[in-house]
C-alpha positions in Angstrom: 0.0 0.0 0.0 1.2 3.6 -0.7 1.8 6.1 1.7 1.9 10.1 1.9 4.8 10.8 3.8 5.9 14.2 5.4 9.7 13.7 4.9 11.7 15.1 7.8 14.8 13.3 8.3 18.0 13.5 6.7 17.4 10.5 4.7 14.3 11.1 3.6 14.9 14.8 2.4 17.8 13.2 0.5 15.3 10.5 -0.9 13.1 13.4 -1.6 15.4 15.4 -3.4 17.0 13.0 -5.7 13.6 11.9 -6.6 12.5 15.5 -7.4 15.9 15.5 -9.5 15.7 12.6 -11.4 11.8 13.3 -12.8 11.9 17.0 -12.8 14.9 18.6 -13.9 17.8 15.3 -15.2 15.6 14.9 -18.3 16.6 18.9 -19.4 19.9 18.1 -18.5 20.0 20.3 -15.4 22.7 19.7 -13.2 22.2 17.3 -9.3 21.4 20.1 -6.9 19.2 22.1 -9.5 16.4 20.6 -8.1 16.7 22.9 -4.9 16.2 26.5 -4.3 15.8 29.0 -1.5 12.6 28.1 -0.5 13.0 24.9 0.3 13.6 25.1 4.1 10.5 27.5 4.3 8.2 25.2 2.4 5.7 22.0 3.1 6.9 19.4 1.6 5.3 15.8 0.5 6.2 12.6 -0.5 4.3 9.6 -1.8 6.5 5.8 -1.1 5.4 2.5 -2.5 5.5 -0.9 -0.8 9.0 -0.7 -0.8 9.6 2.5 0.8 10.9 3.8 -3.0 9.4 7.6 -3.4 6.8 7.4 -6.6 5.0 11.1 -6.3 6.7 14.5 -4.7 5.9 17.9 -4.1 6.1 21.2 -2.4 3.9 23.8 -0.9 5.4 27.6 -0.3 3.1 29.4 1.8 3.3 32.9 1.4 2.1 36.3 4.0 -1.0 37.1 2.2 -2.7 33.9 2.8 -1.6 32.5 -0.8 0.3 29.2 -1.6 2.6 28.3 -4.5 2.2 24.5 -5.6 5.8 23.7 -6.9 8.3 20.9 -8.0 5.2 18.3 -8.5 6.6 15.2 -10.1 5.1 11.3 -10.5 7.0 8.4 -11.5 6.8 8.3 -15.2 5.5 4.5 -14.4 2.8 5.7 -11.8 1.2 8.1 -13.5 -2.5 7.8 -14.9 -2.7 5.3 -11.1 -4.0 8.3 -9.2 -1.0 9.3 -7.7 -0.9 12.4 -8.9 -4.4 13.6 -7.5 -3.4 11.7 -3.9 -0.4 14.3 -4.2 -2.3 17.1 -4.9 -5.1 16.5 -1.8 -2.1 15.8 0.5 -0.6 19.4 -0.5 -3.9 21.4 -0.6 -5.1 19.7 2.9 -1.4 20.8 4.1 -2.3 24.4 2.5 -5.9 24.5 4.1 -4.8 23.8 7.4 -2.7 27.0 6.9 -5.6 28.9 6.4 -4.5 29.8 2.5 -7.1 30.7 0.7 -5.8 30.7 -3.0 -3.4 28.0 -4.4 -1.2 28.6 -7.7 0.9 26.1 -9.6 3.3 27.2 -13.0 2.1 24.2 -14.9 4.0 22.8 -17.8 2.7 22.4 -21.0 1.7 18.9 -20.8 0.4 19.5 -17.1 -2.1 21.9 -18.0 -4.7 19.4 -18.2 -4.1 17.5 -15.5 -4.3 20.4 -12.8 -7.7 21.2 -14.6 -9.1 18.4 -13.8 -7.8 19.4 -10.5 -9.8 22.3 -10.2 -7.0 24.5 -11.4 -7.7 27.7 -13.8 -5.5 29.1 -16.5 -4.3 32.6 -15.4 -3.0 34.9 -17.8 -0.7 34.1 -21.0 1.6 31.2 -21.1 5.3 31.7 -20.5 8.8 30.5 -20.6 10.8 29.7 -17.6 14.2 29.8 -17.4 15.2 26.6 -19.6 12.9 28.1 -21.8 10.2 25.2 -21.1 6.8 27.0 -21.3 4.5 27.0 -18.4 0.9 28.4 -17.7 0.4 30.0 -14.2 -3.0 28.5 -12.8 -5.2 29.2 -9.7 -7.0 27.5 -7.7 -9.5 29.2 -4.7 -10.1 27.4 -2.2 -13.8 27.5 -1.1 -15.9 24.8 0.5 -15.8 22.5 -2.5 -11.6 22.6 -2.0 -12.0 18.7 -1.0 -13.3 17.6 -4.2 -9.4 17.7 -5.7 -10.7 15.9 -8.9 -13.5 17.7 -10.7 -14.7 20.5 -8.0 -17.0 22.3 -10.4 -19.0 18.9 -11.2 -18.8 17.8 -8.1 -20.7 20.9 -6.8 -22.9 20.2 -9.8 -23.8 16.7 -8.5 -24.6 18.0 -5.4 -26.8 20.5 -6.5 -28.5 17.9 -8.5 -28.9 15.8 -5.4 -30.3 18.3 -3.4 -32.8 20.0 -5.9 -34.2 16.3 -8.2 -34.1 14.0 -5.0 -35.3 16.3 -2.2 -35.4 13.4 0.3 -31.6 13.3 -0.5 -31.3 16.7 1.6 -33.1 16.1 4.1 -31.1 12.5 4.7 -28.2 14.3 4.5 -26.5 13.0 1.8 -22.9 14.8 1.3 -20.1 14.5 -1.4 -17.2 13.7 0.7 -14.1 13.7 -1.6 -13.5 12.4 -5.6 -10.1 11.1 -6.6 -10.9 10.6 -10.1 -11.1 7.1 -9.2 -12.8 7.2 -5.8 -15.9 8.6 -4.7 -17.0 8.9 -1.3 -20.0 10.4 0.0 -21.4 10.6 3.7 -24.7 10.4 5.5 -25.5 11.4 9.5 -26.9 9.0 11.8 -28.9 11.5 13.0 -32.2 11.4 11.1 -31.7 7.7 9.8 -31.4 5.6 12.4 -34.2 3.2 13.0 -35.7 2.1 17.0 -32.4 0.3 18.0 -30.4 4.1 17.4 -28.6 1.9 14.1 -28.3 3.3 11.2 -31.8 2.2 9.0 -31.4 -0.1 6.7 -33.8 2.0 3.9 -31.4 5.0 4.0 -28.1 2.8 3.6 -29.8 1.8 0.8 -30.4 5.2 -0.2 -26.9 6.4 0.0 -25.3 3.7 -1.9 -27.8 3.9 -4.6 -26.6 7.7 -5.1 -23.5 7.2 -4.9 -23.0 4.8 -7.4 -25.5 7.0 -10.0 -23.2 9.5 -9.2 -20.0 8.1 -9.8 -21.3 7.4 -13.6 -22.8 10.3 -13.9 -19.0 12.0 -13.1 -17.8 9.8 -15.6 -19.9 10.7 -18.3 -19.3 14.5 -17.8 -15.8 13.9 -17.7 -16.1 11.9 -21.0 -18.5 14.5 -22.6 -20.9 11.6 -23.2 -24.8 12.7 -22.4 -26.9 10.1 -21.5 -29.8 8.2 -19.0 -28.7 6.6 -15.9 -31.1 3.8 -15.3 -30.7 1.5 -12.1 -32.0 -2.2 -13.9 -31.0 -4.8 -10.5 -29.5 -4.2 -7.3 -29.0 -6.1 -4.1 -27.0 -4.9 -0.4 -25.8 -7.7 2.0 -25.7 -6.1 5.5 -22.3 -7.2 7.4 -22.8 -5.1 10.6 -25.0 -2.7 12.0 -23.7 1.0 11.6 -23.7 2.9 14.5 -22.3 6.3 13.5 -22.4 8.7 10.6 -22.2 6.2 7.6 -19.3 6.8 4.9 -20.0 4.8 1.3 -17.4 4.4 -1.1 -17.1 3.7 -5.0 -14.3 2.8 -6.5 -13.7 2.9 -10.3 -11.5 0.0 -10.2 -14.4 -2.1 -9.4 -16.7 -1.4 -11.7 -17.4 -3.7 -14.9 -18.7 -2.2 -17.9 -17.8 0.1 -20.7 -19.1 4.0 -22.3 -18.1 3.0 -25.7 -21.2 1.9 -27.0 -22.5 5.0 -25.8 -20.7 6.8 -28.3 -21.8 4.8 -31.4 -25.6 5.4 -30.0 -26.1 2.3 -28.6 -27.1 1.8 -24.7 -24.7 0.5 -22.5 -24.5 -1.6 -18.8 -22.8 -0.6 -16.1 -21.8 -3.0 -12.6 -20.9 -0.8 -9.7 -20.1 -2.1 -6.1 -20.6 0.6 -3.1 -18.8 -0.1 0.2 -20.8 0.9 2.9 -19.7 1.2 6.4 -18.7 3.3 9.6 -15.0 4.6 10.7 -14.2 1.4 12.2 -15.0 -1.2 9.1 -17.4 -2.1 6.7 -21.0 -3.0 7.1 -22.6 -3.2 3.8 -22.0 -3.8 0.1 -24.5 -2.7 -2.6 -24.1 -4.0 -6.0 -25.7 -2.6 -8.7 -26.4 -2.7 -12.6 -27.1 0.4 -13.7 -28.0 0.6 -17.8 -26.7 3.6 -19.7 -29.5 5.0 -22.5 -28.3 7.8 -25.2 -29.5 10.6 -25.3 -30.4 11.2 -29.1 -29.2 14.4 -30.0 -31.5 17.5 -31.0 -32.8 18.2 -34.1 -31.3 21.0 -36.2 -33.2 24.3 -37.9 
């Protein structure tokens, strides 16, 4: 399992550095020791390790006085990337910078970064530049308002949860709460308080409820993210119950998991979808809901 380290010693700052070195700055033939700057000993720094203790993801956080951050030196093992590493960095650095009480984050993205720290929630912010090696890099912001947890996708995410609240009223009033999306995780929440049945566990109908939602939803965030417009259709479900839940409930999808494809989608054909929702409390998991969900296109509108 990987870990998000805070390195601190003198071995793992060395670790840290080398690594930064190696992805960053070796491939534009820049010197050992180029990696480093002034900044360093005034920054927040993070590291992500495999199994095997080897760094796989890096990065640093410079906060400044005026309650803004810089996001710099953000670098993935060339043979992690596309595993999620790179968002897991990003929510370790922005949770480091909300804890500090920033309230805007900016990163000098390289050209073929751009994207990803879009998807991050990231903005474009003035003209493209070049930096010093004459690599050119896009300055991009990033406020950080109450939907700074969703790393992956903010905007939709808040869309989602607008959706929630306004087409499923009784999700409101159940409580039902976007958590965090990793791009390949969803999590969503739910208070005991409200849904627990006579024994003060949490009821088996909203459980039900929760996982339901937050496997739509997942789909629903992959379609946007895809482009692809299209009907979300539950066909079969079934949840097993494990344990009872005796606190706020916490349900979790993860991509991974899911069997099925949007191709057909694309050639206007419907498609099916198998999703598995973890359900549970902070100490384990209690449920699993397992779903089919079938996919409908939407046909598109007829032109003047």
């Amino acid at each position: 399992m990987v870990a998000v380290v805070c390195p601190d010693s003198a071995g793992e700052m060395e670790k840290y550095y080398q690594f930064r070195w190696e992805v960053l700055n070796k491939p534009l033939q820049l010197p050992l020791g180029s990696e480093r700057d002034a900044y360093d000993a005034h920054s927040i720094h993070r590291m992500i390790c495999d199994e095997q203790g080897e760094a796989i993801a890096a990065g640093r956080l410079f906060v400044s006085d005026n309650q803004e951050a810089l996001i710099r030196h953000v670098a993935v093992d060339p043979i992690k990337r596309n595993q999620g590493m790179g968002t897991l960095l990003m929510m370790a650095l922005e949770k480091a910078a909300h804890s500090e009480g920033v309230k805007r984050v900016v990163v000098n993205a390289r050209g073929d970064s751009v994207r990803f720290f879009q998807s991050c929630g990231f903005e474009p912010n003035g003209s493209a530049t070049f930096d010093k090696v004459k690599v050119k890099q896009q300055q991009m912001v990033k406020e950080l308002s109450d939907t700074h947890r969703f790393v992956r996708q903010p905007k939709l995410c808040t869309a989602l949860q607008q959706m929630f609240n306004e087409q499923i009223p009784l999700s409101e009033k159940m409580g039902v709460r976007l958590k965090q999306y990793t791009g390949n995780r969803l999590t969503t929440t739910l208070p005991l308080a409200g849904n627990h049945n006579p024994h003060q566990t949490m009821f088996a109908g909203s459980l039900y409820s929760l996982a339901t939602l937050s496997a739509w939803g997942m789909i629903w965030l992959m379609l946007k993210e895809h482009g692809i417009d299209a009907d979300i259709v539950l066909a079969k479900s079934e949840i097993r119950h494990r344990h009872a839940v005796t606190e706020d409930a916490q349900a979790a999808v993860n991509k991974r998991k899911m069997k099925g494809s949007l191709l057909p989608l694309i050639d206007g054909k419907k498609a099916k979808m198998r999703v598995v929702v973890e359900i549970g409390d902070s100490q384990q998991c209690c449920a699993e809901f397992r779903g089919v969900f079938m996919l409908l296109p939407n046909a598109p509108e007829a032109s003047d």
